[in-house]
N, C-alpha and C positions, 0 to 999 in steps of 0.2 A: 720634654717630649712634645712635638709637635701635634696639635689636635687642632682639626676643621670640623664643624658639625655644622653644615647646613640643612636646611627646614623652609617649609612654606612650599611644594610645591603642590599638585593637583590638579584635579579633571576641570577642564573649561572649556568653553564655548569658542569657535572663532570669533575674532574680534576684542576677548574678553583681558583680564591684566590681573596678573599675580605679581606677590613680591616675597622674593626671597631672601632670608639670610643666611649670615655665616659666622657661626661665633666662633671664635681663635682662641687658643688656649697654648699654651707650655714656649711661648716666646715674644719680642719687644715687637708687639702690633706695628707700633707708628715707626720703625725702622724697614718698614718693609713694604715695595707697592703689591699689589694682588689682582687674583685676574680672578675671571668665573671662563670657562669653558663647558661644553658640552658633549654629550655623546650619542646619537640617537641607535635604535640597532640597525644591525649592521653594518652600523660607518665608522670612519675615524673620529678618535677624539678632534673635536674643533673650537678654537680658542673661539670666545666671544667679544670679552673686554675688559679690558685693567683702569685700574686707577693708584695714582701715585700715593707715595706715601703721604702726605697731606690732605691728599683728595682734591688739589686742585687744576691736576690734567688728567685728563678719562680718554680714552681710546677705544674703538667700537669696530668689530666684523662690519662688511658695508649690508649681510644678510640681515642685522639687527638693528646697524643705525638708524635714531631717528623714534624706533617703537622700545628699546631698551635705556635703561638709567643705572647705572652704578653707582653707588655711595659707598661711605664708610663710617661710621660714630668710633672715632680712636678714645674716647671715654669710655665706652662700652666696648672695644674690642670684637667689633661686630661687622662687616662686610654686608650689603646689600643689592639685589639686580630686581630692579624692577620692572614685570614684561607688561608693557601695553600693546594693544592691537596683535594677540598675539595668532597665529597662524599655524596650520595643521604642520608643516612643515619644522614648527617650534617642539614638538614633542621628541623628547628627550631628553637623558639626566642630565643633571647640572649639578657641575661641582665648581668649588671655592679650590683656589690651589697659590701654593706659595714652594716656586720652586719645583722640587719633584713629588713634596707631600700636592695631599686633595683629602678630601672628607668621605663618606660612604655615598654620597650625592642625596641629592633630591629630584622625585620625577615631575616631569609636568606632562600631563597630556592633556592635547587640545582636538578636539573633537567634536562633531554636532551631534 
């Protein structure tokens, strides 16, 4: 069975940078690339950015590029987006998703 549990997010400042992950469970990590999208209320779900299965091409919303980083540790099975310079507009869940699964999310809010 597929399991997403991402973690890390939280209240911050504009300008300020969190990192989140996503630990993977009930399938072959390194067989699969993964994305992080988003959802703030109410809007659409909106992708943010993938990274292949190796981790050595990443793809980025052009809303994010630039202040966003994705990684992945396939040792650890773990998924990571790291928000720098983040902005009031950045508030919103964030989920880890492979496919049509995703995890319960994680919220970030950014606020002064």
């Amino acid at each position: 069975e597929v399991q997403l549990v991402e973690s890390g997010g939280g209240l911050v400042q504009p300008g300020g940078s969190l990192r989140l992950s996503c630990a993977a469970y009930g399938f072959t990590f390194t067989a699969y690339s993964l994305q992080w999208v988003r959802q703030a209320p109410g809007k659409e779900l909106e992708w943010v950015s993938t990274i292949s299965r190796d981790g050595a091409s990443t793809t980025y919303a052009d809303s994010v590029k630039g202040r966003f980083t994705i990684s992945r540790d396939n040792a650890k099975n773990t998924l990571y987006l790291q928000l720098n310079s983040l902005k009031i507009e950045d508030t919103a869940m964030y989920y880890c998703r492979l496919g049509p699964y995703r995890g319960q999310g994680t919220q970030v809010t950014v606020s002064a």
